[in-house]
N, C-alpha and C positions, 0 to 999 in steps of 0.2 A: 410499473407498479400500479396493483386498482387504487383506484380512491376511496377515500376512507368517509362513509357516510355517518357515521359515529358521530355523535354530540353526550352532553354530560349529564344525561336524563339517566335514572335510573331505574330499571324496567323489574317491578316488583310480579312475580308469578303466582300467585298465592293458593296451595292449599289445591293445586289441582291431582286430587286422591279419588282411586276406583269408588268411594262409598257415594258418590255424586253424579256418577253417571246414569241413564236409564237404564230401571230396574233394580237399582240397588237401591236401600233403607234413607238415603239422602238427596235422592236424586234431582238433577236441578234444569230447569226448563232450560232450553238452548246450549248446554254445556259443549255438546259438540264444534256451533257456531263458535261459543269461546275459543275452545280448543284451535279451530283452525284459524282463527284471527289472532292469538298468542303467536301462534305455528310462523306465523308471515312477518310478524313484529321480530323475532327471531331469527326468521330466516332472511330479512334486511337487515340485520344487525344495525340499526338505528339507536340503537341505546348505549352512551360507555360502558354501563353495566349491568347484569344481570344476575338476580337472586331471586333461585327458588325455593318457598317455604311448603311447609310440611306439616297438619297438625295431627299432634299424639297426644293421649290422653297425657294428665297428669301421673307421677307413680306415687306420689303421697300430697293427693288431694285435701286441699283445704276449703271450707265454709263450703256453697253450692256446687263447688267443684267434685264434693265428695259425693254427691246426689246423681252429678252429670255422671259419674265412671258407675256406678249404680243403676241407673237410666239406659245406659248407653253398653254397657257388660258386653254383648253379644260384638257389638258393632269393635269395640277397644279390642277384643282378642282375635280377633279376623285379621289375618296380613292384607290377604288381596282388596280386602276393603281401605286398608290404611297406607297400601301401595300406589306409586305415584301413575297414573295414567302411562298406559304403554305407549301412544306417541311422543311422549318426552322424552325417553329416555336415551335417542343420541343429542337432545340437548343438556340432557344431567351428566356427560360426559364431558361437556365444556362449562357447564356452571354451576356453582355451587348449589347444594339442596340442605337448608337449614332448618331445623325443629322447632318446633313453640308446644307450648301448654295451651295458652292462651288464646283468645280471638286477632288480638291485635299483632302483626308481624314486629313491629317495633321494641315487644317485648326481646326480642331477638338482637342481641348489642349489633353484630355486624350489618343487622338491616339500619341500625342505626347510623351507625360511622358511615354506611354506605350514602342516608339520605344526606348526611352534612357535605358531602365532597360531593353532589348531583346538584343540577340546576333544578330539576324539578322531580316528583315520585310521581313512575306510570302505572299507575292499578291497574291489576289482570286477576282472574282468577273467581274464585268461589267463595265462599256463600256472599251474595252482593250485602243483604240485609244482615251478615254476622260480620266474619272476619273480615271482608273488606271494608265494609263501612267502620268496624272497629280500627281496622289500620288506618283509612283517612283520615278519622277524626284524631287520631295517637297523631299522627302526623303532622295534621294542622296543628295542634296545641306544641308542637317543639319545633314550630314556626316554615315549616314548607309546605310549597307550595302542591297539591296532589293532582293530575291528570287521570280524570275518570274515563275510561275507556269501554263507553257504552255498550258496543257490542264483542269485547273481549272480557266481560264479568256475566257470566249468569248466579241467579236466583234463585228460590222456591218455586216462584209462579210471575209472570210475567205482569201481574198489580204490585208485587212487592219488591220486583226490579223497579218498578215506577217509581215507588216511594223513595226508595235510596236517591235514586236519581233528584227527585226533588230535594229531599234534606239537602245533597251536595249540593246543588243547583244556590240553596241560599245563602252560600257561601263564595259563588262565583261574583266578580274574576278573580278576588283576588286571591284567597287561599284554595278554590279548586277551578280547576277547566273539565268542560265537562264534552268530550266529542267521542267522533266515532274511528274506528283504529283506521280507516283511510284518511277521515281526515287530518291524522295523526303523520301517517307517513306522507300524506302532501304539504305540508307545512316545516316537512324536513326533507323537502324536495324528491323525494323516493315514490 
């Protein structure tokens, strides 16, 4: 029987949708490098478990929300912009793919129940300076611990990854870690 390299981290994917890649209305500096450094964290299955989020606009928009689907019209009624990146998708065959309104995944109850039974949340994914910094900070405030995964979140631009980075940074050690997904899977022997 293999051995089971599994621990009780919970490997949050965030929000990786076509509207982010190059060339598209969102596009975000190194998405690709993201993408293949999720792809590895995945394909070591290092994590007990895995969820991936998805954001769609609101359908009955309240306060600036109603601005953003107004703002945003062209991008909200586009599938293949709201579609989930085509190398995921034999991994959304093994894991769940969940919806938010919101910036923050936490808004999401199962991401929640998910972070209370995980030793720690592994951020991945996109916009470093929106939704993922929104779910770190949702996260830390309902008391876990979050693993920022430097070079499996991209940005807008590669100064506003920095910034993320720092805010999380002043919160290390104790409510984030802040490393790079190798150093992630050497510290879990992989």
């Amino acid at each position: 029987m293999a051995q089971s390299h599994s621990n009780q981290d919970l490997l949050l994917v965030i929000d990786m949708q076509n509207v982010y890649t190059p060339g598209q209305p969102w596009a975000c500096c190194r998405v690709e490098q993201a993408s293949a450094n999720i792809r590895s964290l995945l394909d070591a299955g290092v994590c007990g478990e895995v969820l991936f989020t998805r954001f769609l606009p609101p359908d009955h928009p309240t306060g600036v929300w109603a601005e953003y689907n107004q703002v945003n019209a062209a991008i909200n009624a586009d599938p293949f912009a709201n579609a989930m990146m085509p190398e995921f998708a034999p991994y959304l065959e093994r894991y769940p793919l969940l919806d938010k309104s919101v910036y923050s995944s936490f808004a999401i109850p199962q991401v929640a129940q998910a972070a209370r039974r995980a030793r720690q949340v592994v951020l991945t994914g996109v916009v470093a300076e929106c939704c993922v910094l929104a779910t770190a900070l949702a996260g830390i405030d309902l008391g876990h611990r979050m693993v920022y995964l430097t070079d499996a979140v991209s940005g807008l631009s590669p100064e506003t990854e920095d910034q993320t980075r720092a805010i999380l940074s002043y919160l290390a050690p104790l409510h984030t870690r802040i490393m790079t997904t190798r150093e992630y899977l050497q510290q879990n022997d992989l």
